[in-house]
C-alpha positions in Angstrom: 93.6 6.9 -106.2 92.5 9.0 -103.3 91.2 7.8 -100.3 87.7 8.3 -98.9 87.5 9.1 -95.9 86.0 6.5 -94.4 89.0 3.8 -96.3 91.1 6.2 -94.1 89.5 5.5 -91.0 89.1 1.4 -91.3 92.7 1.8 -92.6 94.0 3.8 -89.1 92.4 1.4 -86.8 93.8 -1.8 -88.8 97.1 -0.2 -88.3 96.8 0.9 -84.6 95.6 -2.4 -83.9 98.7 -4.1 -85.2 100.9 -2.0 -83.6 99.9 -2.8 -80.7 100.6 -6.4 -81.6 103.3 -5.8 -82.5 104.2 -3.9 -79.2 102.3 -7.0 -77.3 104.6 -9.5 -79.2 108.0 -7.9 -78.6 107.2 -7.7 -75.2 106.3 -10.5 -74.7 110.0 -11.9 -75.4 112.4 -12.7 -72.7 116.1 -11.3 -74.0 118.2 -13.1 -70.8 121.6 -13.5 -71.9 120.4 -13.7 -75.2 121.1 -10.0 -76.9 120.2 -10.6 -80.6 117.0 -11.4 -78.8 117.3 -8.1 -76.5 118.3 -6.1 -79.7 115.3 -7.7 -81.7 112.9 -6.6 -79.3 114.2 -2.6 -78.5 114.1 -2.4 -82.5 110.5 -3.8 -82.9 109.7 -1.4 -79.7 111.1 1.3 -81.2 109.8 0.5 -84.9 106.3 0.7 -83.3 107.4 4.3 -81.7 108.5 5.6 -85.1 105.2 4.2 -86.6 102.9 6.0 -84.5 104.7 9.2 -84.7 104.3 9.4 -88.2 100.4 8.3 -88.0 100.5 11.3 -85.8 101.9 13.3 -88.6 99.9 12.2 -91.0 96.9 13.1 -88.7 98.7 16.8 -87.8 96.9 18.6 -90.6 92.9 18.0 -89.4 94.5 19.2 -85.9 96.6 22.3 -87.2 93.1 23.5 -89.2 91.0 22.8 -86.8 87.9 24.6 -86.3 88.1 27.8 -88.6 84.0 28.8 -87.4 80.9 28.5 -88.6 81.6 30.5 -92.1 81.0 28.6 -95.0 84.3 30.1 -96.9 86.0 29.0 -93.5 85.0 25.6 -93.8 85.8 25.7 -97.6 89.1 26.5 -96.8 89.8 24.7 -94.1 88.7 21.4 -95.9 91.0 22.3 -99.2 93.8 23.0 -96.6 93.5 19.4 -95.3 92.8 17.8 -98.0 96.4 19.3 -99.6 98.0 18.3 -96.6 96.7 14.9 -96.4 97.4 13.9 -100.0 100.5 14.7 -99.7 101.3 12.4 -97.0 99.1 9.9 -97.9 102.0 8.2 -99.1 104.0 7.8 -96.3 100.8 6.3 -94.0 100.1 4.0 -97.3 103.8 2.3 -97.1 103.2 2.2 -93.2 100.0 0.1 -93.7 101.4 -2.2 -96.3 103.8 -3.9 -94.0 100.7 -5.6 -92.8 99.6 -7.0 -96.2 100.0 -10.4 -95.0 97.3 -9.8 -92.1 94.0 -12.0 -92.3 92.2 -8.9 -91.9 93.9 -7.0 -94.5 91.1 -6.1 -97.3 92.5 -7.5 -101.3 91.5 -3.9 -102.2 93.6 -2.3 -99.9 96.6 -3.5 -101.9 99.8 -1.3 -103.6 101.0 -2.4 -106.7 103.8 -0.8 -108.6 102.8 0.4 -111.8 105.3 1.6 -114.8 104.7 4.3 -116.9 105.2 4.9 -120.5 108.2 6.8 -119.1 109.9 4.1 -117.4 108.7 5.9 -114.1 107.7 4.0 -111.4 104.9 4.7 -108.9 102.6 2.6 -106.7 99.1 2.1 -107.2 95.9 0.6 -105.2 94.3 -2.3 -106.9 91.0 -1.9 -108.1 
């Protein structure tokens, strides 16, 4: 299943939002002498960096197209441009989001399952 636009949106903002809890949180912790607690933290820090850099990239292909003028075959092509790009990484913003599952503001419908096949092939689904 596709996303709507719209899903897409909500979905960003949940996930911004919760990385920068998750930046909050590991900053918020006090290594010392402690370093499993100083190696926690620089790997949540730099989990959140990795994160956002690839919400950036999933974002890239609305900013590479940008505005292609007022022509209606421009827009047409523009929006089948980004709409190829943005399927095809989809994925990799879907398994960023899921890590929140747990979240009380994570919507039931937002939900992967995996799903088999006929084939034995293995693939991962929204709930409906």
């Amino acid at each position: 299943m596709t996303l709507v636009r719209d899903d897409f949106e909500v979905k960003v903002v949940f996930l911004v939002a919760r990385l920068r809890e998750d930046e909050k949180a590991a900053l918020a912790l006090k290594p010392g002498k402690n370093t499993e607690v100083e190696g926690l933290r620089a790997r949540v820090l730099a989990d959140v960096e990795t994160k956002r850099r690839l919400l950036g990239w999933v974002h890239e292909p609305q900013e590479k197209v940008g505005d292609w003028g007022d022509t209606f075959w421009g827009d047409v092509a523009a929006r089948t441009i980004t709409q190829q790009w943005m399927r095809a990484r989809q994925p990799v913003f879907d398994e960023l989001f899921q890590a929140y599952a747990d979240h009380p503001d994570f919507d039931p419908g937002w939900k992967l399952t995996v799903v088999e096949d006929a084939s034995g092939t293995r693939a991962r689904a929204h709930m409906v």
